[in-house]
C-alpha positions in Angstrom: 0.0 0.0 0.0 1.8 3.2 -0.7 -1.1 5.5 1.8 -4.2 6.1 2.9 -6.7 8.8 3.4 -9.4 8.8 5.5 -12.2 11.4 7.0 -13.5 11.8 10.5 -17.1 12.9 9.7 -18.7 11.3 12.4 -16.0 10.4 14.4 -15.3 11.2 18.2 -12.7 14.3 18.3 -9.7 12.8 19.6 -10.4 9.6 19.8 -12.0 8.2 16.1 -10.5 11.1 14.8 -7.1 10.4 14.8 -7.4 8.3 11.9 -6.9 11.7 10.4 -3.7 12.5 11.6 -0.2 11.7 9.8 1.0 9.7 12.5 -2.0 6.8 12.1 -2.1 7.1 7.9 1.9 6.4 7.7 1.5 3.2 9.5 0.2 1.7 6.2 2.7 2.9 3.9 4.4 -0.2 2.2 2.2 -2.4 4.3 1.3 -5.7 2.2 -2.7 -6.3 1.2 -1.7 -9.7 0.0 0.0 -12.9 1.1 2.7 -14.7 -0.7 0.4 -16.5 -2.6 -1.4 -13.5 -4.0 -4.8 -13.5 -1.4 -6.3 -10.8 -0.2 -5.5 -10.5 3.4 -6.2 -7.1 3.9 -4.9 -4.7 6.8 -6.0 -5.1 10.4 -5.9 -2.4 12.7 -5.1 -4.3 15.7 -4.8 -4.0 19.6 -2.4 -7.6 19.7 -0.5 -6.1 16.9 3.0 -8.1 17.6 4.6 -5.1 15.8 3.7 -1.6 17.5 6.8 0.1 15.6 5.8 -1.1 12.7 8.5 -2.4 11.4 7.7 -5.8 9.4 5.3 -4.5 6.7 4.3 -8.0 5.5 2.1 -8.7 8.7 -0.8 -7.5 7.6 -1.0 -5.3 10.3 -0.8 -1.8 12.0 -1.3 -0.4 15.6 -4.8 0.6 16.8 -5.7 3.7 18.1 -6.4 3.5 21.9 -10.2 4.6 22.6 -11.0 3.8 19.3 -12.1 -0.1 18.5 -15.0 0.9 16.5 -13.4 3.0 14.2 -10.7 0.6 14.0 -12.4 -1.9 13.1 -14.6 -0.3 10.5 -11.0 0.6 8.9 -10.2 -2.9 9.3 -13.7 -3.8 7.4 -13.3 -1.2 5.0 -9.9 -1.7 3.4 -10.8 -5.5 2.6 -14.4 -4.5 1.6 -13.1 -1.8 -0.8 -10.1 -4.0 -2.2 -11.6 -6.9 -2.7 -13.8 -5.3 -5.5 -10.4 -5.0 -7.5 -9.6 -8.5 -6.6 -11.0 -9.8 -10.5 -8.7 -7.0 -11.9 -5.6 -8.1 -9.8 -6.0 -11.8 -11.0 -6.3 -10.7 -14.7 -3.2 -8.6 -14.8 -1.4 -12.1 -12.9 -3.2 -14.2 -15.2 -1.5 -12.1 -18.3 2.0 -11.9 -16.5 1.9 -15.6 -16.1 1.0 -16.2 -19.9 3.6 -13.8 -21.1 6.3 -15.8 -18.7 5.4 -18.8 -19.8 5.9 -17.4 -23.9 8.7 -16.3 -22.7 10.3 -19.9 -21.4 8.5 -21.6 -24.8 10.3 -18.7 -27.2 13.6 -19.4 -24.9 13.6 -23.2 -25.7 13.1 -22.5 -29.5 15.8 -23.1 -31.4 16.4 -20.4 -34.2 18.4 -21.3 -37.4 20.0 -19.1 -39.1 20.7 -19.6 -42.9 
């Protein structure tokens, strides 16, 4: 992921809120929406998060806001909900990179005579 926006309408000042605030939205830069074997495991803003400095971006994981469960959670909820609509997409432009590779190794194997 390389960022996130979000808005506070609604939210409790100081508490929901901070999902506004630098400090919360950089905790998802470079984080991974996807497992090794390309499924979406979205990002989970989490109170047992093994990670609070936020150091191993592959965990599928950031820090929670203290306070704030709800709106955590409806981040958590929301990131998967809205990604997984691009899921289809994703699995097209793998599908395509896989058939091109696979040219690739068939073109590689080919032997070419010159005359």
């Amino acid at each position: 992921m390389k960022g996130v926006v979000f808005d506070h309408v609604g939210e409790t000042a100081g508490l929901g809120a901070e999902i506004t605030q630098d400090w919360f939205k950089e905790r998802f830069i470079d984080e991974k929406l996807f497992d090794s074997e390309y499924n979406l495991m979205g990002i989970t803003v989490s109170k047992t998060n093994n990670d609070p400095s936020n150091l191993d971006k592959s965990d599928h994981e950031v820090d929670f806001i203290s306070g704030a469960t709800i709106t955590c959670d409806g981040v958590t909820d929301m990131i998967k909900e809205r990604i997984s609509h691009y899921v289809p997409y994703f699995n097209s432009i793998k599908e395509s990179s896989n058939s091109l590779a696979l040219s690739m190794q068939e073109i590689s194997k080919t032997e070419i005579k010159l005359n």
